[in-house]
C-alpha positions in Angstrom: 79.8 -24.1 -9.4 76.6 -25.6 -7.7 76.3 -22.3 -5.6 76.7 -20.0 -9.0 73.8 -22.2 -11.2 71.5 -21.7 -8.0 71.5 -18.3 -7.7 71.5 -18.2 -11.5 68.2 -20.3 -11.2 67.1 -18.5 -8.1 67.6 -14.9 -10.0 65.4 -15.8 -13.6 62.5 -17.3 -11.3 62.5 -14.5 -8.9 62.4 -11.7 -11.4 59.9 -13.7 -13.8 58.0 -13.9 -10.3 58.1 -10.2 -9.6 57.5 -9.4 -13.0 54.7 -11.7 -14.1 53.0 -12.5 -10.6 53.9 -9.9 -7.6 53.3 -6.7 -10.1 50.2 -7.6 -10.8 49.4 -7.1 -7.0 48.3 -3.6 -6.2 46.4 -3.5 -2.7 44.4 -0.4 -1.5 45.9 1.1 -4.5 49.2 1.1 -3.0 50.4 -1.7 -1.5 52.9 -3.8 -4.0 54.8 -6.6 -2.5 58.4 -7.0 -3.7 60.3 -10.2 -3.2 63.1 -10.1 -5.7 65.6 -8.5 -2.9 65.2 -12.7 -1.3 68.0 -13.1 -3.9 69.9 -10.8 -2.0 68.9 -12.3 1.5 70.0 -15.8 0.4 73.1 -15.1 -1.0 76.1 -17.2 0.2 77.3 -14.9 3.5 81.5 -15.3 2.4 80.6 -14.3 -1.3 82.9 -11.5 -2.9 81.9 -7.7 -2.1 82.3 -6.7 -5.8 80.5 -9.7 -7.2 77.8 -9.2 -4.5 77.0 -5.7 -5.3 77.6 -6.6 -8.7 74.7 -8.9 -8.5 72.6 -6.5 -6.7 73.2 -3.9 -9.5 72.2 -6.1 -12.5 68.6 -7.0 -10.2 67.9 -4.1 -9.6 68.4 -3.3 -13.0 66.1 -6.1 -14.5 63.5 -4.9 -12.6 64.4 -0.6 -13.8 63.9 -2.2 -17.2 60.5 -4.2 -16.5 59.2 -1.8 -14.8 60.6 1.6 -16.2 61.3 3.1 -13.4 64.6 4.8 -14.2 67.4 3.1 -11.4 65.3 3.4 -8.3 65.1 -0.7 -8.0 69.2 -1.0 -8.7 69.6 2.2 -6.1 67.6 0.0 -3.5 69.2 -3.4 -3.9 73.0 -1.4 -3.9 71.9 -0.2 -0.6 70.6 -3.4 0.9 74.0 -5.5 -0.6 76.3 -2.9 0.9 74.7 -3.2 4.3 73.8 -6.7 4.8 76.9 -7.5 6.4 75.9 -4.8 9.5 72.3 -6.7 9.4 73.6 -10.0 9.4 75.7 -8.8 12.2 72.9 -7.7 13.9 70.5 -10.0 13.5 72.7 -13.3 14.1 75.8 -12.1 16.2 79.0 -14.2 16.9 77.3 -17.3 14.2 78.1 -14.6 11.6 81.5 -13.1 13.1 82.4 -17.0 13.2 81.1 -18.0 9.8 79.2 -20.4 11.4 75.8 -19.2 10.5 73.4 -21.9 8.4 70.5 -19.9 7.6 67.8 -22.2 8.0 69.3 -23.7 11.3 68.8 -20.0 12.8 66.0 -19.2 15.1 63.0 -18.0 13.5 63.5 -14.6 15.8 67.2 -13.9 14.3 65.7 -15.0 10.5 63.0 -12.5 10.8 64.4 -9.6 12.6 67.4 -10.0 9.3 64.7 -10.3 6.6 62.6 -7.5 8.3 65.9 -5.0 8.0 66.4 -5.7 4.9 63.1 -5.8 3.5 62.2 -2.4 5.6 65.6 -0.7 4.2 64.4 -1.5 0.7 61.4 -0.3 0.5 62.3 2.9 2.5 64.8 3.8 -0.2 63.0 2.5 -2.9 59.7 4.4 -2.5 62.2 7.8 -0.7 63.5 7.7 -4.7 59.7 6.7 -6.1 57.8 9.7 -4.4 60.9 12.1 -4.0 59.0 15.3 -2.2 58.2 16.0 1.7 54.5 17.0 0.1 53.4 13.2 0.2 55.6 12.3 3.4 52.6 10.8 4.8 51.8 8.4 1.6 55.4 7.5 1.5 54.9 5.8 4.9 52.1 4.4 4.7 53.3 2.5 1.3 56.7 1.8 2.9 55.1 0.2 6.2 52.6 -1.7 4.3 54.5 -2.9 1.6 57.3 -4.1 4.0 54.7 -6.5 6.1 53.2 -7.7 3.0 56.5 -8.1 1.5 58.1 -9.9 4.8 54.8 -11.8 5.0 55.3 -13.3 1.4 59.1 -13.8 1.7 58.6 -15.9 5.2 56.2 -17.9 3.5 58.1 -18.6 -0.1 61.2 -19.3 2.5 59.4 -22.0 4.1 58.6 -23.7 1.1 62.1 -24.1 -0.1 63.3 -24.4 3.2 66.0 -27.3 3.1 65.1 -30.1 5.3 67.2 -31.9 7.6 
């Protein structure tokens, strides 16, 4: 119960965040940082597949209806959710085959390469269904690589705010 009225609490703020604050943000023209797929990244790590990717959908979906962008933000968080288990793999090894991982008891090297997967995954598919043609292959890049580090930048920072002391 106290994990479901968290994330509930976590998923208003960070949309209102995205929506009010972080889409205001429009650097070089083209650089947008996005950090409403940290719901995602904190989720509990033995949640439920369907309500996981359930979860991604309707975020992803808020953000299709704030923004109007017609499905690209639910197609990116689907694709994150579904392969967070292979990046959590990766990035923390036998703590996450053991179900021993605490997040914030992780070295900052593990924590950053699983953010910077999933943040870099995101905004690859996100922007691949934003610019959709091989003509701007170059701008698609550029605003992928950019946004990522900005994006990773902010989410490092926001993470150490709230991180949970000891």
């Amino acid at each position: 119960m106290k994990t479901s009225l968290l994330n509930i609490i976590r998923f208003i703020v960070l949309i209102l965040m995205q929506v009010l604050i972080f889409n205001q943000i429009n650097l070089f023209g083209f650089v947008t940082p996005y950090i409403y797929p940290l719901l995602i990244l904190l989720l509990p790590f033995n949640i439920n597949s369907v309500q996981k990717l359930f979860l991604a959908f309707v975020l992803g979906l808020c953000m299709d209806f704030f923004q109007n962008s017609g499905g690209i933000h639910a197609a990116a968080t689907l694709v994150i959710t579904y392969l967070r288990p292979f990046f959590l793999r990766y990035s923390f090894g036998l703590s996450y085959d053991y179900q021993t991982l605490k997040f914030y008891n992780t070295p900052f090297r593990e924590r950053l390469a699983y953010i910077s997967l999933m943040i870099i995954v995101h905004h690859f598919v996100l922007f691949a269904l934003e610019i959709f043609s091989f003509s701007h292959l170059l701008y698609f890049l550029e605003k992928t690589l950019y946004s990522s580090i900005f994006s990773i930048f902010l989410i490092i920072i926001i993470l150490n705010l709230i991180s949970k002391e000891d």
